[in-house]
C-alpha positions in Angstrom: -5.7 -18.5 13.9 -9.1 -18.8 12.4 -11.2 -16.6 10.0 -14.0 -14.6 10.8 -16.6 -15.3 9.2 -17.8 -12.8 6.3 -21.5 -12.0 7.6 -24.7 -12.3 5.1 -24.8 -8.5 5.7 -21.8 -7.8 4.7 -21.8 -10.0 1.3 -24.7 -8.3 0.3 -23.3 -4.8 0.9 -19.9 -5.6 -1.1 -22.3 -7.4 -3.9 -24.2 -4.3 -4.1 -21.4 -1.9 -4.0 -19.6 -4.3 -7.2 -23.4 -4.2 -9.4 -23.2 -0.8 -9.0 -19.8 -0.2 -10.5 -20.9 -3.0 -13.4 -24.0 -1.2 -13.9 -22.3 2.2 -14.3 -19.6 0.3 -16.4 -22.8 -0.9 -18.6 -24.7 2.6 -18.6 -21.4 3.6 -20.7 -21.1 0.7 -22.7 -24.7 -0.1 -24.0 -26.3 3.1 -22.3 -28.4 0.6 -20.5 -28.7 -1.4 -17.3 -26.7 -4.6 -17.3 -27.9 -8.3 -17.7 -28.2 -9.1 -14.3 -27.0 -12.8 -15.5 -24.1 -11.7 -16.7 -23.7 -9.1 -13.8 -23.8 -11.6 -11.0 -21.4 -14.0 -12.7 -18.9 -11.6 -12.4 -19.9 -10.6 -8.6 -19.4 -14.2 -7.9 -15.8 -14.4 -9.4 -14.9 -11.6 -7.7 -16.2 -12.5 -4.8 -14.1 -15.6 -4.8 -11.1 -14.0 -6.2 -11.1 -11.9 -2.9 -11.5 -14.7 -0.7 -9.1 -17.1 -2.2 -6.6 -13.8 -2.8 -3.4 -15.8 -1.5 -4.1 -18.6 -3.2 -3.2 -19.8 -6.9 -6.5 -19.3 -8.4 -7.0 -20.6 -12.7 -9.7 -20.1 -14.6 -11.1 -23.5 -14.1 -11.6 -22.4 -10.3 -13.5 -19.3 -11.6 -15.7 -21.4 -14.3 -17.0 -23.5 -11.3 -18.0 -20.5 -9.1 -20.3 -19.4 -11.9 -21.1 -21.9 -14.1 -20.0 -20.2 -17.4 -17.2 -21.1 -19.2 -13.8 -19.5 -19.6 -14.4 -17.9 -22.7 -18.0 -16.3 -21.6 -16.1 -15.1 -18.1 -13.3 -13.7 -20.2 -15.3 -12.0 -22.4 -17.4 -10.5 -19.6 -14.1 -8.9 -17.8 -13.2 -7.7 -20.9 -16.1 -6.0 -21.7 -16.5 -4.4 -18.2 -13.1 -3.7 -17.2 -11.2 -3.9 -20.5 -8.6 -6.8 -19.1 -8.9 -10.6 -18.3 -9.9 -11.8 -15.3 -6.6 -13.4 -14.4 -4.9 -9.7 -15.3 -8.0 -8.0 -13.1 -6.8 -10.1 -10.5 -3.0 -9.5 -10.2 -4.0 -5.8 -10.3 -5.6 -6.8 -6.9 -2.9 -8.1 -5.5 -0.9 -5.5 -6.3 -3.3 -3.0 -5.0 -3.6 -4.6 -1.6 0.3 -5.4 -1.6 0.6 -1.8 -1.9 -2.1 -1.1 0.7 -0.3 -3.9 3.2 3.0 -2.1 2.5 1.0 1.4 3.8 -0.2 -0.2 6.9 2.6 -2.3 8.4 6.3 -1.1 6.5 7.6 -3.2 9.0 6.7 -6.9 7.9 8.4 -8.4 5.0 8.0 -8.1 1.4 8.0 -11.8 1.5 5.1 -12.3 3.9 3.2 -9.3 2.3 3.8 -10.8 -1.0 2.5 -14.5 0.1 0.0 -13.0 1.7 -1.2 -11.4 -1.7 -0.7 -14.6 -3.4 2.3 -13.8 -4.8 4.4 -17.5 -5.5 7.6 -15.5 -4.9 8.9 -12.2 -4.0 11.0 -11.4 -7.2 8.3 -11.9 -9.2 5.9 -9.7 -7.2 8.9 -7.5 -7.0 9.1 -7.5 -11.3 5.1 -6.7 -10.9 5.1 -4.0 -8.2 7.9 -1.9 -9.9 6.2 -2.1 -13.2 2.5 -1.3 -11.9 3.9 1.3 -9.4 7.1 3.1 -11.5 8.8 2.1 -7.8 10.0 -1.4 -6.0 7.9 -2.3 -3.3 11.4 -2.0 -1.1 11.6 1.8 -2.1 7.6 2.3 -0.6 8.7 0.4 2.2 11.8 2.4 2.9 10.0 5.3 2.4 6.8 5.0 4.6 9.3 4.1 7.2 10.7 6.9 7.5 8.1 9.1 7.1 6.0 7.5 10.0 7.1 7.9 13.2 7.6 4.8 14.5 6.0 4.0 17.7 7.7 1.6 20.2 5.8 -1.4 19.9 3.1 -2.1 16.9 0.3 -3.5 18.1 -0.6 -6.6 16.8 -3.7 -5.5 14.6 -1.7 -4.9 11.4 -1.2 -8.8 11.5 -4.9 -9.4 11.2 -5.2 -7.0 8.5 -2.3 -9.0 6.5 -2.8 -12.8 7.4 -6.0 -13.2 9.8 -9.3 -12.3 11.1 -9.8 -9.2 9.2 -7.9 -9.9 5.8 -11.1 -10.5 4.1 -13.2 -7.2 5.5 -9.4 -5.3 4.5 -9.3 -6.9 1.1 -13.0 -6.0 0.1 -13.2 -2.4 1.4 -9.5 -2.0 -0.3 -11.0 -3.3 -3.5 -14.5 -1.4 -3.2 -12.2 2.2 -2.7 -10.4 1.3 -5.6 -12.6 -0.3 -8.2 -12.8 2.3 -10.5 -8.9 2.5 -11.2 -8.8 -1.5 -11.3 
C-alpha cells in the first residue's frame, strides 16, 4: 500500500504551526524571537522524526537532515524542550502509541507498537507503563469496553496506524500535543 504524499501546503502549515511553539518556547527563554537558524534546524529534525516515526532513527540520521552536528542539535532540544532529541522522540511514540490505542483497541499492541517504532513490545510495554502510570493492555482493555463496539470496523483505522494517512495522523497528533511533549 503506498503513501500519500505529504503536500507543500501542508509542510508549510505543520512548519509554521512547530516555529510558533519554538518561538513562544524562545519568548520565555531569551524574551526574544528565536534564531531562525537555529529554529528551522529543529523544524527539519522534527520533521523527519515524524516521517521516519517507525523507523530506528540515531542521531547521525538527524545531523544529515540539518547539517549541524550532534552536539549543536542536542543542545538546541535541550534548550527548547528541556530533553534530548532522542528522549523528545520516544515521547512521540508514546504519544501516538497511546493515540493509536484510542482509535483502534482492537489491533495489537504489537502492531501498534511497530508501527510507533517500537523494536519490541515489552520494551514499549516498560515505556508506556512508566510515561502513562498504566500498561498499554490496561488502556486497551479499557477503551474496549467503554466503546461500544460496532459490528465490523471499517478499515480506516488501518490507514491511520500503517498507511495513507499515518503521516497527516502523526503530525496533527504531535501539533495537539506539543506543548506537553
Amino acid at each position: 500500500m503506498g503513501e500519500r504524499k505529504i503536500s507543500n501546503a501542508e509542510k508549510t502549515l505543520f512548519t509554521q504551526h512547530i516555529m510558533d511553539d519554538l518561538h513562544k518556547r524562545h519568548l520565555n527563554i531569551y524574551g526574544k524571537h528565536a534564531h531562525t537558524e537555529k529554529a528551522l534546524c529543529i523544524v527539519q529534525v522534527i520533521n523527519y522524526i515524524v516521517e521516519n516515526i517507525s523507523e530506528e532513527i540515531t542521531l547521525e540520521d538527524l545531523e544529515k537532515t540539518c547539517g549541524k552536528s550532534r552536539f549543536d542539535i542536542c543542545r538546541m532540544f535541550n534548550l527548547f524542550y528541556n530533553v534530548t532529541p532522542i528522549k523528545w522522540m520516544w515521547r512521540v511514540r508514546l504519544a501516538l502509541a497511546k493515540e493509536f490505542i484510542l482509535l483502534a483497541p482492537e489491533w495489537s499492541l504489537t502492531d501498534i507498537s511497530y508501527a510507533c517504532g517500537f523494536s519490541s513490545l515489552p520494551h514499549f510495554s516498560r515505556s508506556f507503563s512508566k510515561t502513562y502510570n498504566e500498561t498499554p493492555l490496561k488502556l486497551k482493555q479499557y477503551v474496549m469496553r467503554s466503546i461500544r463496539q460496532e459490528a465490523k470496523k471499517e478499515s480506516s483505522e488501518y490507514d491511520f496506524i500503517f498507511g495513507m494517512q499515518r503521516n497527516d495522523f502523526s503530525r496533527n497528533m504531535l501539533i495537539n500535543n506539543i506543548n506537553t511533549l
